[in-house]
N, C-alpha and C positions, 0 to 999 in steps of 0.2 A: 936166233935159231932156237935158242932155250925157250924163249917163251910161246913158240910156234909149237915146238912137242909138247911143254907142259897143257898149253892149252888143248888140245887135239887128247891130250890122254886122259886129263881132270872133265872132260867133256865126254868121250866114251866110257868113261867109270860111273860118272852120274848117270848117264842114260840108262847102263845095267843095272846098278841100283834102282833106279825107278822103275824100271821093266820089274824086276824082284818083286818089287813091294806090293805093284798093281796083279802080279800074277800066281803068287807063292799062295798056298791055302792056309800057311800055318802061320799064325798071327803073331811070332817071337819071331821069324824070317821075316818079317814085311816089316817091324818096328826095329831090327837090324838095322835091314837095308833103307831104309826113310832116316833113319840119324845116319849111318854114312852118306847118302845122297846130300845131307843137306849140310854136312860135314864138308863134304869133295866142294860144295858150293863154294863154300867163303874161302877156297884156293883160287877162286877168280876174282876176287877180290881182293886179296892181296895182291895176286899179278898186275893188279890196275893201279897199285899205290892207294888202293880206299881202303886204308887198314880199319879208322873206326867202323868201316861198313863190314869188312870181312869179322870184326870183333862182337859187332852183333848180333850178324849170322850165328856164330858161335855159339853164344851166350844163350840169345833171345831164342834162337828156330833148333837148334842142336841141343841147347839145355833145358829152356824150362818148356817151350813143346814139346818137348818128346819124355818129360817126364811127367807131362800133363796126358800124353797117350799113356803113357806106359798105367796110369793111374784110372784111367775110363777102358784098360783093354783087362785090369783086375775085375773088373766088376760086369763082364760081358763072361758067358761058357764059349770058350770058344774051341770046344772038342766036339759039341753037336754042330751036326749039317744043315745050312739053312736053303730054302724052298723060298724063292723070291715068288712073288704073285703078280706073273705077267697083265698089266693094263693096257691100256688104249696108247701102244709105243707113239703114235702121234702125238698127241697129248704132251708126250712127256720130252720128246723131239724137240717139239716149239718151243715148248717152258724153258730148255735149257739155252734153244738158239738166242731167248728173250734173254734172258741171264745173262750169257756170254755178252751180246752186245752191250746191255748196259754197264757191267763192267769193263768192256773194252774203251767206250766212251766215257766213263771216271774218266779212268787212267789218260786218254791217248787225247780228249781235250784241252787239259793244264798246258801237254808236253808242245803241241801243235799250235797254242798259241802264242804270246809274243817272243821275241826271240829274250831269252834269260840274263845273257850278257848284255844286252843293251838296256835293258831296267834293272838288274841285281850284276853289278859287275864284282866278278870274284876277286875280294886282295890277296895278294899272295901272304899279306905277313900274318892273317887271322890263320888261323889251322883248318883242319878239314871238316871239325866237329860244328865249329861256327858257322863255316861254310853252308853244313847238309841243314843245319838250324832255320838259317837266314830263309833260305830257299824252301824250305818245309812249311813255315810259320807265315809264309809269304803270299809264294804263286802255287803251291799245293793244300793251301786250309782248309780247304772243302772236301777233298778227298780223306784227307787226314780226319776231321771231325766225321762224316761218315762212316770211316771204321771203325773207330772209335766207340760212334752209336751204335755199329752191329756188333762189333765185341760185348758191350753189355746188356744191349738185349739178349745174344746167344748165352752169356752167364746167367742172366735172368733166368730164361727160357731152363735151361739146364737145370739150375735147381728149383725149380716148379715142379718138373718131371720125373725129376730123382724124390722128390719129398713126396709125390704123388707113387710113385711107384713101391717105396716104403713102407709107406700106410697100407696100400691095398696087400701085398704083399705075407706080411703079419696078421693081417687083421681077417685074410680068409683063412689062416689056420687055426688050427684047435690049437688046446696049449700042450695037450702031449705030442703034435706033431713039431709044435718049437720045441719042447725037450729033447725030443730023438734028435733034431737036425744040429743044436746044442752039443749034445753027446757027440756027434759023429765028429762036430768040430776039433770039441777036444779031443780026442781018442787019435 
């Protein structure tokens, strides 16, 4: 009966959280409620006995992502309004339908193929950490090396764009308009 409420309330807390994040304007509310969301997460993880899973929830998505936001929402104004520039909603309709599915086939290929315990059968007396390894490093490696690869192109990508952005930046200003903007810092 405990784990019937826990789960039903860790499940309505997350969804408000996430409703928050997607719909708040103010960008200290939305990076709030995105670490509680993803805090309230790894409560389901523990109710399932995947502690090492619930531990890097924690860690991994509650700690250093969200201090990896907290550090790209420094360097964004997020007091001015922005005016998105509506395109060809079709266009962009497709792209995502195109997206979601081949992410959904990553993922839902590995799982739908052979059955897990009859090629990687789980011992009890390894831990759970060995376990998520075996099974990762195994019938998931293609998934896993794929993220992997878009992890680092998107850090790639990222600092291209930031060191591009820098340059141009300074380099359209005068040098008394860096002085003033200097000044005002310190001040």
């Amino acid at each position: 009966m405990f784990e019937f409420l826990a789960f039903y309330l860790f499940a309505f807390l997350v969804v408000v959280m996430f409703y928050i994040t997607v719909t708040t304007s103010h960008s200290l509310y939305a990076l709030t409620a995105l670490a509680a969301g993803l805090i309230l997460i790894s409560a389901f993880y523990f109710m399932l006995n995947a502690d090492f899973m619930g531990v890097v929830q924690l860690i991994v998505y509650a700690g250093a992502v969200m201090a990896l936001y907290s550090f790209g929402m420094m360097f964004f104004d997020t007091t001015r309004e922005l005016h998105e520039k509506k395109s060809n909603s079709m266009v962009v309709f497709g792209l995502s339908i195109m997206a979601t599915l081949i992410v959904v086939a990553m993922v839902a290929i590995p799982v739908l193929g052979a059955n897990i315990e009859a090629h990687y059968p789980i011992d009890a007396a390894i831990g759970n950490s060995q376990a998520i390894g075996l099974v990762l490093f195994t019938k998931y490696l293609v998934p896993f090396e794929v993220a992997a690869v878009m992890l680092l192109v998107a850090m790639i990508a990222g600092i291209i764009l930031a060191g591009k952005k820098m340059d141009a930046s300074y380099s359209e200003l005068s040098e008394e308009e860096i002085d003033s903007k200097e000044a005002e810092v310190v001040s």
